[in-house]
C-alpha positions as CSV (number, residue, x, y, z in Angstrom):
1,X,0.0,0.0,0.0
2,X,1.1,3.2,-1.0
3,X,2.3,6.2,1.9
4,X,-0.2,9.1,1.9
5,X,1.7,12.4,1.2
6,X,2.3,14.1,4.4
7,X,-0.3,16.8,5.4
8,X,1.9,19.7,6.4
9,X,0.6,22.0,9.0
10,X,2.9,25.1,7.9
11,X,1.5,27.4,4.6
12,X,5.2,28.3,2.8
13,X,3.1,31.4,1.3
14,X,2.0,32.7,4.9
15,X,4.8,35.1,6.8
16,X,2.7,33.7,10.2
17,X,4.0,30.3,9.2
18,X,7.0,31.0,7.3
19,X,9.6,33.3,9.5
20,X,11.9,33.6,6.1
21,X,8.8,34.9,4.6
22,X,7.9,37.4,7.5
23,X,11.8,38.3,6.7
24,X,11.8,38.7,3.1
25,X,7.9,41.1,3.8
26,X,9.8,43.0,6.5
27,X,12.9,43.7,4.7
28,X,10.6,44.8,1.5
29,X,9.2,47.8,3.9
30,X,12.6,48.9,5.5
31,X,15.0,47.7,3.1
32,X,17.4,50.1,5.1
33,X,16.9,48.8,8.4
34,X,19.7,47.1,10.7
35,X,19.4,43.3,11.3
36,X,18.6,43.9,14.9
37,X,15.6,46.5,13.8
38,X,13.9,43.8,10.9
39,X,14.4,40.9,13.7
40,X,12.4,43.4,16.7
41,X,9.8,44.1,13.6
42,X,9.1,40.2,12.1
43,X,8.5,39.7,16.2
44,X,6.3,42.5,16.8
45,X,4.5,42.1,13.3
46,X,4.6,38.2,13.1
47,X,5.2,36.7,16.3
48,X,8.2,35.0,14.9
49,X,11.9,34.9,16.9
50,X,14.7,35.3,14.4
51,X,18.0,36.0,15.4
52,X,20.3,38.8,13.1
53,X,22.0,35.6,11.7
54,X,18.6,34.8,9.8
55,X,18.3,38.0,8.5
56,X,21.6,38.5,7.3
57,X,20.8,35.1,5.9
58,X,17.7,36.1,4.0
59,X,19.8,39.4,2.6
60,X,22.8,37.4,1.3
61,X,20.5,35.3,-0.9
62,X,18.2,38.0,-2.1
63,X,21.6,39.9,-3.6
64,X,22.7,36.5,-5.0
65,X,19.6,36.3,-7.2
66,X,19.5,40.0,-7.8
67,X,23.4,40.7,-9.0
68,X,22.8,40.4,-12.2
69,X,25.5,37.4,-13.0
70,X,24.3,35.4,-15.7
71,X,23.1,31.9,-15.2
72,X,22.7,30.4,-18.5
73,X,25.2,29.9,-21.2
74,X,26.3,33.1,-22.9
75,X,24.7,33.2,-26.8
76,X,26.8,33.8,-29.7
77,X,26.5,36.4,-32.1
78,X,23.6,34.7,-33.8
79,X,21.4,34.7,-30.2
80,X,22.4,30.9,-30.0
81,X,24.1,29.1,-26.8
82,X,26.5,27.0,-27.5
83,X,25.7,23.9,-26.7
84,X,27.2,21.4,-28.4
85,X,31.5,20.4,-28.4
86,X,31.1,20.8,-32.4
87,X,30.0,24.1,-31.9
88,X,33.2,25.4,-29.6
89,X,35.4,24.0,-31.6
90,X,34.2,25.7,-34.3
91,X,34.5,29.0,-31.9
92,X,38.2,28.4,-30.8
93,X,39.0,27.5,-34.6
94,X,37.6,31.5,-35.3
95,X,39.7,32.4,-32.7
96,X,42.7,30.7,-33.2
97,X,42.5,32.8,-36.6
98,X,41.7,36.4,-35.7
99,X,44.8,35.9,-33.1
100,X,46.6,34.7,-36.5
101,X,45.0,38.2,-38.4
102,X,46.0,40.4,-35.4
103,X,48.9,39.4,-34.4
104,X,48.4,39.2,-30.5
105,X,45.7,39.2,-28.3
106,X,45.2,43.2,-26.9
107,X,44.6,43.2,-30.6
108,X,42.3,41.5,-30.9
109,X,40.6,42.3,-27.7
110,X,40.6,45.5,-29.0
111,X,38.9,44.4,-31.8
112,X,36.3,42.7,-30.5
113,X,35.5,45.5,-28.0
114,X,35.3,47.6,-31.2
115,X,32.6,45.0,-32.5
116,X,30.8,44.7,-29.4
117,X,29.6,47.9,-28.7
């Protein structure tokens, strides 16, 4: 016989149940505020003890998804990743030659930059 799926008592989209959440709300309205001040503020508003740790916590990961670092494979000129081995090796081929054509590569970092924007 099959295991029934566990009947959780928490709501993941409730800050009362969910003291990351009641972070992440709090730090929306004071985005300024001290880690000591959003911890006093999740307590008063949700009831919730979170220690400064937590909040830093919540803070760190928010900038991680927010820095602007890509996280898929960069395209190439024609809006396509590259995806496949044939398709580098094609790349470092074009490369290998317009380090041949310049004649070192500030040149043709130069060049490219040129290109590029």
């Amino acid at each position: 016989m099959a295991k029934k799926p566990l009947q959780s008592k928490s709501d993941r989209s409730d800050p009362k149940m969910n003291k990351t959440l009641a972070v992440r709300t709090v730090l929306k309205k004071k985005p300024t505020a001290k880690a000591a001040e959003i911890a006093a503020m999740v307590k008063k508003e949700y009831g919730h003890s979170v220690s400064p740790n937590l909040v830093y916590m919540v803070k760190t990961k928010s900038n991680m998804a927010a820095d602007g670092r890509p996280r898929v494979a960069h395209p190439t000129s024609n809006g396509t990743p590259m995806t496949t081995a044939a398709m580098w090796v094609d790349a470092i081929k074009a490369a290998r030659q317009l380090l041949q054509l310049t004649g070192s590569v500030p040149n043709a970092i130069a060049i490219l930059k040129a290109v590029e924007g």
